[in-house]
C-alpha positions as CSV (number, residue, x, y, z in Angstrom):
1,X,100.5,103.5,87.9
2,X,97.1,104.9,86.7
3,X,95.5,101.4,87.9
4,X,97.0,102.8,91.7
5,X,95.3,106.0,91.2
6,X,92.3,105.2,90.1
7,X,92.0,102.9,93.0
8,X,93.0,105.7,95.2
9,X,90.3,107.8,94.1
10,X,87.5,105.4,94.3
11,X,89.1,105.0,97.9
12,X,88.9,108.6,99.1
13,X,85.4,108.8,97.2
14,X,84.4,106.4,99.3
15,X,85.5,107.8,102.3
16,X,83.8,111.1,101.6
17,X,80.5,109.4,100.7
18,X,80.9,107.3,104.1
19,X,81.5,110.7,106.5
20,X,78.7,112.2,104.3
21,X,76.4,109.7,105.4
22,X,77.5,109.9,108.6
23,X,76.8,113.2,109.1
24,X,73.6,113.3,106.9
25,X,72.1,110.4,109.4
26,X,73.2,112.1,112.4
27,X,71.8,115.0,111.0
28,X,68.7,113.3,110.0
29,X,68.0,111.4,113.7
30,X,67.9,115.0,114.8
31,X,65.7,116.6,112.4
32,X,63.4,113.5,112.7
33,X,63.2,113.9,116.5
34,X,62.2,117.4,116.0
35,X,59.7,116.5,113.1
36,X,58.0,113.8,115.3
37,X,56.8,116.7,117.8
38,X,55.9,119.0,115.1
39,X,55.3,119.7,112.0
40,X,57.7,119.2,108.9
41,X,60.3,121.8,108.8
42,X,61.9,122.7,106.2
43,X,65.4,121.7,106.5
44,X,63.7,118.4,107.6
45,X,61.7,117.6,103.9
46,X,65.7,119.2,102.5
47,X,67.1,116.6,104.1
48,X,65.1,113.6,102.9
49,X,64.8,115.3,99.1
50,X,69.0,115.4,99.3
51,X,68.7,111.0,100.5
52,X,66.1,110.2,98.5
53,X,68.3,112.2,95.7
54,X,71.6,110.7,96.2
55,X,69.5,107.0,96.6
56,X,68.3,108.0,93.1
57,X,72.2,108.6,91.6
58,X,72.9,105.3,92.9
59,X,70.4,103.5,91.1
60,X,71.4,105.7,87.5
61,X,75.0,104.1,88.2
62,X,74.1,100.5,89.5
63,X,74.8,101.1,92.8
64,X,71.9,100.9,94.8
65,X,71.9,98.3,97.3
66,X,75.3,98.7,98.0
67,X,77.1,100.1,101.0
68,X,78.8,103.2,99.9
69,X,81.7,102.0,102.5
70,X,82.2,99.0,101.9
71,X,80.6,97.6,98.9
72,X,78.7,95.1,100.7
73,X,75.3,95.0,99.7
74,X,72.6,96.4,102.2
75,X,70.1,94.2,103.1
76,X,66.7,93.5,102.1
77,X,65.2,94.2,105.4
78,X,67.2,97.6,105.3
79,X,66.5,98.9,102.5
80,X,62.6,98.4,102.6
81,X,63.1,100.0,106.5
82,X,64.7,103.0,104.7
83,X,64.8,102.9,100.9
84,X,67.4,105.9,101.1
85,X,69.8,104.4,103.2
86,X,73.6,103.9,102.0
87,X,75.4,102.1,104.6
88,X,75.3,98.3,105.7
89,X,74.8,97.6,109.3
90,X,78.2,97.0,110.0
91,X,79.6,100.2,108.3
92,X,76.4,102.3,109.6
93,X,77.4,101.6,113.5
């Protein structure tokens, strides 16, 4: 029984993490169309301290280079495109 709830919980964690990163990228793609024009805003440099955070918490646990959705790992070519990223193409779509 605790084996099912444990693997519930790593479930929904997985599902928050996944609309998290949703909605930081959205957020991000945004921000970074604003920044392109103009100088760094703040809530621009907030959001890449908050990725390059959570990217740092994934490497403490092992878990860096692994889709946060999926567990696939993120590709090479990815991950040197955008060292923060946490989704794999397929989950990141």
């Amino acid at each position: 029984m605790s084996r099912s709830i444990k693997s519930m919980d790593t479930d929904l964690g997985r599902a928050a993490a996944l609309e998290q990163a949703k909605q930081d990228d959205a957020c991000g793609k945004r921000e970074a169309g604003l920044a392109s024009s103009a100088p760094e805003t703040e809530p621009a440099r907030q959001y890449a301290l908050s990725r390059i955070e959570r990217a740092l918490d994934r490497m403490a646990r092992g878990e860096y280079g692994y889709c946060i959705a999926c567990g696939d790992e993120v590709s090479l070519e990815t991950l040197e495109t955008d060292p923060a990223t946490a989704l794999c193409h397929r989950c990141e779509g």
